[in-house]
C-alpha positions in Angstrom: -171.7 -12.1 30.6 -174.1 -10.2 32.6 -176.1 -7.9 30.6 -175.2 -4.9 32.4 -171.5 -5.3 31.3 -172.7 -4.4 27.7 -174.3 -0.6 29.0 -172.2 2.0 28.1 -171.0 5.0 30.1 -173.1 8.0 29.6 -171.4 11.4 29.4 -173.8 14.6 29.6 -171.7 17.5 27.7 -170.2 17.5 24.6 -167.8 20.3 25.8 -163.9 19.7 25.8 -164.0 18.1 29.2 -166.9 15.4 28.2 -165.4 14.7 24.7 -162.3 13.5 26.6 -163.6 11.5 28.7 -165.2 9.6 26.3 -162.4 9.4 23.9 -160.4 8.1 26.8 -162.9 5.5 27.2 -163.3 4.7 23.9 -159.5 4.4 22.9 -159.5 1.9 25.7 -162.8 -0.1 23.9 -165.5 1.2 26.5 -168.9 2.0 25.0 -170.0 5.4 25.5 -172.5 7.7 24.7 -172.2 11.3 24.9 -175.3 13.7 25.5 -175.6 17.4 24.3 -178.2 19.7 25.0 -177.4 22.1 22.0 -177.3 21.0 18.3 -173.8 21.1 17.9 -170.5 21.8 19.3 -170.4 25.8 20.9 -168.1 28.5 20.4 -167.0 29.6 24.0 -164.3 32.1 23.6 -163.5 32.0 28.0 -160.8 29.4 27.8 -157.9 29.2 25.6 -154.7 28.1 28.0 -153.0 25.0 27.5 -150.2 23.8 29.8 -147.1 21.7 29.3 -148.8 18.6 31.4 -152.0 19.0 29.8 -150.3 18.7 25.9 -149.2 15.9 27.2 -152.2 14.2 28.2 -153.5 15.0 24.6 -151.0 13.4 22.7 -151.7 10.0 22.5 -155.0 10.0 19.9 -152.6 13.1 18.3 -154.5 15.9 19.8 -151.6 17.8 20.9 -150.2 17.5 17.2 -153.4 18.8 15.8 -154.1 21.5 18.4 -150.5 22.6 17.4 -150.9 23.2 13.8 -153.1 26.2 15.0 -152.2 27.0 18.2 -149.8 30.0 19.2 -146.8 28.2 21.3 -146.1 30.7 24.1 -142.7 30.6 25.8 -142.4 33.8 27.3 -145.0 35.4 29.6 -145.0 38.1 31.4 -145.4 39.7 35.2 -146.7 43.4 34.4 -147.7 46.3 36.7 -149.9 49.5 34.7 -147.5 52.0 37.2 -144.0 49.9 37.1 -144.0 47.9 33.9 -142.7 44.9 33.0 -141.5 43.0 36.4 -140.4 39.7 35.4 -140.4 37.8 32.0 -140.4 33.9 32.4 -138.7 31.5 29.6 -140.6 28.2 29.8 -137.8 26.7 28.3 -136.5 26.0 31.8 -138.9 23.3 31.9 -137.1 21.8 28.9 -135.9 18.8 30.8 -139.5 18.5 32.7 -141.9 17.8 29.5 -141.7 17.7 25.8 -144.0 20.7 26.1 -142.1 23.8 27.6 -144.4 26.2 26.2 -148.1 27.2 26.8 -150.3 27.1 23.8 -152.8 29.5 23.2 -156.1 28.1 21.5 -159.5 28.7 21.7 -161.4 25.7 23.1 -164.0 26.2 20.2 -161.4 24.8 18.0 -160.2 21.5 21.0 -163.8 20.9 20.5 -164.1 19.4 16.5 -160.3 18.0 17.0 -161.6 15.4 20.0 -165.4 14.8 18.4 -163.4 14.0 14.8 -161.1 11.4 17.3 -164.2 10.1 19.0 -166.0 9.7 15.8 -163.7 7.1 14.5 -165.1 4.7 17.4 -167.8 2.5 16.2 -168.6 1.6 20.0 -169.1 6.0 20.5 -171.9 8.0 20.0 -172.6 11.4 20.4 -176.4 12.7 20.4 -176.7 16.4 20.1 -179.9 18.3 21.2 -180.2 15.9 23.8 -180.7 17.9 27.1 -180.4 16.5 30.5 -183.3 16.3 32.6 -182.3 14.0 35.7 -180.6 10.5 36.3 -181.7 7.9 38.9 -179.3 5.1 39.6 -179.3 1.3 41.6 -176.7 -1.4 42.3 -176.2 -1.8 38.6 -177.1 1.0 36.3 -177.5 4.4 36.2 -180.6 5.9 33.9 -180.3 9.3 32.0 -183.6 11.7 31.0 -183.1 14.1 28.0 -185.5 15.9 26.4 -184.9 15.7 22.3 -187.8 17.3 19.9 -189.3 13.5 20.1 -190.4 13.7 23.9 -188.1 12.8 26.4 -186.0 9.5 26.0 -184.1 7.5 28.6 -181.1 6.3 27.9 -178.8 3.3 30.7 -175.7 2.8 31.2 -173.4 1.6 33.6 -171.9 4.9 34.7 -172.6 8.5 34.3 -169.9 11.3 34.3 -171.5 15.2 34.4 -169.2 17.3 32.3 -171.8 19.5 31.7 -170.4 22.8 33.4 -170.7 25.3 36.4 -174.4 24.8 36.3 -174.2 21.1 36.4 -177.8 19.6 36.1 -176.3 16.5 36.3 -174.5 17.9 40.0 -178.0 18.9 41.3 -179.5 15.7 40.2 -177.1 13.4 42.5 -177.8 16.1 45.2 -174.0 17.1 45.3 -173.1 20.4 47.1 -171.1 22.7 45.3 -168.9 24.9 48.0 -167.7 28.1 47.7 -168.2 31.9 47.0 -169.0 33.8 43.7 -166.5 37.1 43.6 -168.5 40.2 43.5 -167.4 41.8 41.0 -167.4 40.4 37.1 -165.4 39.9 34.5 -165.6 41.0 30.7 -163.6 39.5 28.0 -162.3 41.8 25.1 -160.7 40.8 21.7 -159.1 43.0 19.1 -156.7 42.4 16.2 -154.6 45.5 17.3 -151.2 43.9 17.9 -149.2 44.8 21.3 -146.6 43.2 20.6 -144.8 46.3 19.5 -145.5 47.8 22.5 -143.4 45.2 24.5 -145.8 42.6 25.6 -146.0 38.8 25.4 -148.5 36.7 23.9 -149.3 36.4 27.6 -148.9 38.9 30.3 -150.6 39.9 33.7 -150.5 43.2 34.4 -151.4 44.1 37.8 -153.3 47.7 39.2 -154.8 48.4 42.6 -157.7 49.5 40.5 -158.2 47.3 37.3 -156.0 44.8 36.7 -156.0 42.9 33.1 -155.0 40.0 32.0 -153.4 39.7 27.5 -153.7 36.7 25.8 -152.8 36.3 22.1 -155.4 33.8 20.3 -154.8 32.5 16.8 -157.0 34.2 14.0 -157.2 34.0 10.3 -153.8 35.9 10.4 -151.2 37.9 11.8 -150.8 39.5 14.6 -154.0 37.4 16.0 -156.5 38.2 18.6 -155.3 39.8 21.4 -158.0 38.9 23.9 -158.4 41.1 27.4 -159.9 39.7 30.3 -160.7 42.7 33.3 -162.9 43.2 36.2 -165.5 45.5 36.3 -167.8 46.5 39.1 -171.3 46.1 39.8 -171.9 50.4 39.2 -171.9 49.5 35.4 -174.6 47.8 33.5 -174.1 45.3 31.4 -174.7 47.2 28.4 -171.8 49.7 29.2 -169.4 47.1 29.8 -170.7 45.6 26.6 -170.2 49.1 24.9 -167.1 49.6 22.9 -166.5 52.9 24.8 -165.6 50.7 27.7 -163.1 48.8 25.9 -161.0 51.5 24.6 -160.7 53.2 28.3 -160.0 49.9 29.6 -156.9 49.8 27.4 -156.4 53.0 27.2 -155.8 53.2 30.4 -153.6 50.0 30.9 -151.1 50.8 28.3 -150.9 54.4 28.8 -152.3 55.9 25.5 -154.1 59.0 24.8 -157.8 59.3 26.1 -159.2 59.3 22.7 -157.5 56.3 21.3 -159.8 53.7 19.6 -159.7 49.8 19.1 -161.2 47.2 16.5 -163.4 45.2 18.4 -164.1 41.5 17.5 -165.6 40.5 20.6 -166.7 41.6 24.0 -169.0 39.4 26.9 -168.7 40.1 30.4 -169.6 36.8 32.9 -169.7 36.3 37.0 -166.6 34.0 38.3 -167.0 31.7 41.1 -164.5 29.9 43.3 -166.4 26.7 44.4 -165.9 22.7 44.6 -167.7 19.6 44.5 -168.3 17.9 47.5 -167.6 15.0 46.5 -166.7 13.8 43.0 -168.5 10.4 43.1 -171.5 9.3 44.2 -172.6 6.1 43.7 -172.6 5.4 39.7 -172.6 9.2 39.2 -169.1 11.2 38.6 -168.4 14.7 38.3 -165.2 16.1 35.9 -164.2 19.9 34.4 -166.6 22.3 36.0 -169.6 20.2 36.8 -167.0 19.7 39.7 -165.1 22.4 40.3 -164.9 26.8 39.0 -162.3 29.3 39.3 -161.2 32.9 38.4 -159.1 32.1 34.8 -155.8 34.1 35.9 -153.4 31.1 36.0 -155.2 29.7 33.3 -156.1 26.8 35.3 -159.9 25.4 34.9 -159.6 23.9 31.5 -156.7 22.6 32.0 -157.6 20.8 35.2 -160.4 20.0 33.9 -158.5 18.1 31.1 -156.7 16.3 34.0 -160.0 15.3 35.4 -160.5 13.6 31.9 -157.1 11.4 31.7 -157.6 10.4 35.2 -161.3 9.4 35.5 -161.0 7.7 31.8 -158.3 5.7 32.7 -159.6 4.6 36.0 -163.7 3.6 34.8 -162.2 2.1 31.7 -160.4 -0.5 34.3 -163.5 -0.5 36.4 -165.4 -1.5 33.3 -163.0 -4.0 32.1 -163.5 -5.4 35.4 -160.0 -5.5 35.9 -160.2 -3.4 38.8 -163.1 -2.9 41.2 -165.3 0.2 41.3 -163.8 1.6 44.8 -160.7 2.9 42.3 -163.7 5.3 41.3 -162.7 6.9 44.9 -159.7 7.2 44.3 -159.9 9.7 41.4 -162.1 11.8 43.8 -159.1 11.9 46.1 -156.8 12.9 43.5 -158.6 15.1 41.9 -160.6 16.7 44.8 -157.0 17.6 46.4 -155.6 19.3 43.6 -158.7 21.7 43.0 -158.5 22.5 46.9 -154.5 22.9 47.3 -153.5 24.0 43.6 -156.6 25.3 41.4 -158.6 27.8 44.0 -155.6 28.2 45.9 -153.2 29.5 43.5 -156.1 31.4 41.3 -157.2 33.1 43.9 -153.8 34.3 45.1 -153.1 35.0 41.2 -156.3 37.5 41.4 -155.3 38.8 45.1 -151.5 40.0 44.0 -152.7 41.5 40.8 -155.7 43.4 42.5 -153.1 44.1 45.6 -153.7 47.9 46.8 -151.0 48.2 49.5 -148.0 49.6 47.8 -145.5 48.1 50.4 -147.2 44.7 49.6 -146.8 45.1 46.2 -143.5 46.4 45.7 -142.1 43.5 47.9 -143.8 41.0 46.0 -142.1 43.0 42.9 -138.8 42.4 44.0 -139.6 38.3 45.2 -140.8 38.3 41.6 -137.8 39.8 40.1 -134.9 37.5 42.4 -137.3 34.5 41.5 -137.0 35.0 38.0 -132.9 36.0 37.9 -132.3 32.7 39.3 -132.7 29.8 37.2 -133.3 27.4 40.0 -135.7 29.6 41.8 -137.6 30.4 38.2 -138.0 27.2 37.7 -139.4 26.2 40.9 -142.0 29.0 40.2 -142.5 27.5 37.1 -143.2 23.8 38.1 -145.9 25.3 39.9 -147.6 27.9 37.5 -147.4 24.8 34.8 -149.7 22.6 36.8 -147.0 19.7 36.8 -146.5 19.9 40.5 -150.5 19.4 40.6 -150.2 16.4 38.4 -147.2 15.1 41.1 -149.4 15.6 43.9 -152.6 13.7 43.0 -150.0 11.0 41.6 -148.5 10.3 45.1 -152.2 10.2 46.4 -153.3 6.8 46.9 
């Protein structure tokens, strides 16, 4: 055996999309060793959507199962407008006959997080080194070396294969000298959560309520108890400082305003950040010994709910492909392959469809929006046509597509 076979695959980021891969690789008896800048495992309160497909893919080290003992399982979700109110309600039990999943579930990805390092942990051959930060990576024919800096000095650390999962920022990205294409929106967006419950009022755990003006976006995350955290995500414009979107003031006018109640109306508020969204992708996936996955290769807007999910697919698909490449039961220009698949879908489904998610919501011709009202409202009276719409929102006409890529 060639020494190099016994090198593991390096993964830089311990986030949800990193920890994957490596279980993927180590359930398939790859070595691997994960690197982590911070201490521990971080609470990032952003993503929290998990479609039917992406269940799936979690299920077989019992993920899924675990993730469900917490999660909220979402059926229903709504189409909303802030002037015409509720538009169309979609059942995800039309998919019933499509997945074992017809649901979404709504969890925090601070809480995937300990589920896959407690998986990963039972792997003798997987290691995770925390406070381990990425400083650069040079590769050859046959190995690929990683820099960190740790409170020791900086170590180096070889494997066969590196994988950046290590996020919009990517180090690792800017390292291999991969361009990342694309725009950043000008506006941001803040995130708000508060244990008032709207479900009285008539909403979903999800809904997406559309205004020429401020559109907003419900979620209902799990808490210590009923009814939850209802978490807000909203645009705000460059005229306000940070510190007055961070204000509470900001978040009761927000909702005030959204759901119609009086001026002077006030919240509890759990939480509040405000962030810049991008739209950008990877050049190219793979280079050489070096592979992108989750963010490190592609960002989005969050309305469809489709980063960490795709980003979860990225996962399944790269771990199951190097694991054969490092078995040597397939050769490494499989490796391409996943960049095809995976580079297609974030092109054609993931920027496409989130950014014509953000363009109907923020729509300010009334014509334009009241026809897409009605579409919405035939599309989801008829079964055939809902589920069609479905299919598509679910991400399991994404998984279809980079399956039938070859």
């Amino acid at each position: 055996m060639n020494a190099s076979d016994t090198l593991p695959v390096i993964v830089i980021g311990a986030g949800p999309v990193g920890l994957l891969c490596a279980l993927e690789l180590a359930r398939r008896q790859v070595p691997v060793t994960v690197l982590e800048s911070e201490p521990g495992t971080t609470l990032d309160l952003r993503a929290g959507t998990f479609h039917p497909p992406t269940l799936e893919m979690l299920q077989p080290e019992g993920v899924a199962d675990a993730m469900l003992q917490t999660g909220i399982k979402v059926r229903h979700w709504q189409s909303r407008d802030r002037e015409y109110g509720l538009i169309a309600q979609w059942d995800l039990d039309l998919l019933k006959n499509d997945t074992p999943y017809p649901f979404r579930l709504h969890l925090e990805q601070h809480r995937l997080t300990p589920i896959l390092l407690s998986k990963l942990k039972a792997y003798s051959h997987a290691q995770v080194l925390f406070s381990h930060e990425f400083i650069e990576l040079t590769q050859n024919d046959e190995a690929v070396v990683a820099s960190a800096r740790t409170a020791q000095g900086v170590v180096q650390v070889k494997g066969r294969y590196l994988i950046g999962a290590d996020g919009g920022r990517s180090p690792v990205r800017k390292s291999a000298g991969i361009s990342f294409d694309g725009y950043t929106w000008p506006e941001r967006y803040t995130v708000v959560s508060t244990p008032f419950d709207f479900e009285p009022l008539g909403y979903a755990d999800n809904a997406y309520i559309s205004d020429p003006q401020q559109w907003l976006a419900f979620f209902r995350m799990p808490d210590a108890g009923p009814p939850g955290l209802w978490r807000m995500t909203t645009p705000v414009n460059d005229d306000l400082s940070d510190e007055e979107v961070l204000a509470p003031a900001f978040a009761h006018r927000t909702i005030n305003r959204i759901i119609g109640a009086p001026a002077q109306e006030t919240y509890p508020i759990v939480h509040q950040s405000v962030y810049r969204v991008h739209q950008r992708v990877a050049q190219q996936f793979r280079v050489g010994r070096v592979l992108l996955a989750g963010d490190s290769a592609h960002v989005n807007n969050p309305l469809g709910g489709f980063g960490l999910n795709s980003g979860i697919h990225d996962a399944v698909n790269l771990g199951e492909k190097l694991a054969r490449v490092m078995q040597g039961s397939a050769s490494a220009d499989l490796l391409d392959l996943y960049h095809r698949q995976r580079h297609t879908v974030a092109m054609e489904y993931v920027q496409t469809l989130s950014v014509k998610n953000k363009k109907n919501l923020e729509e300010k011709d009334l014509p334009t929006r009241l026809a897409r009202f009605e579409e919405l409202r035939q599309t989801v009276a008829d079964p055939v046509k809902a589920r069609a719409y479905l299919l598509m929102s679910s991400m399991i006409n994404s998984i279809a597509r980079a399956n039938a890529i070859t």
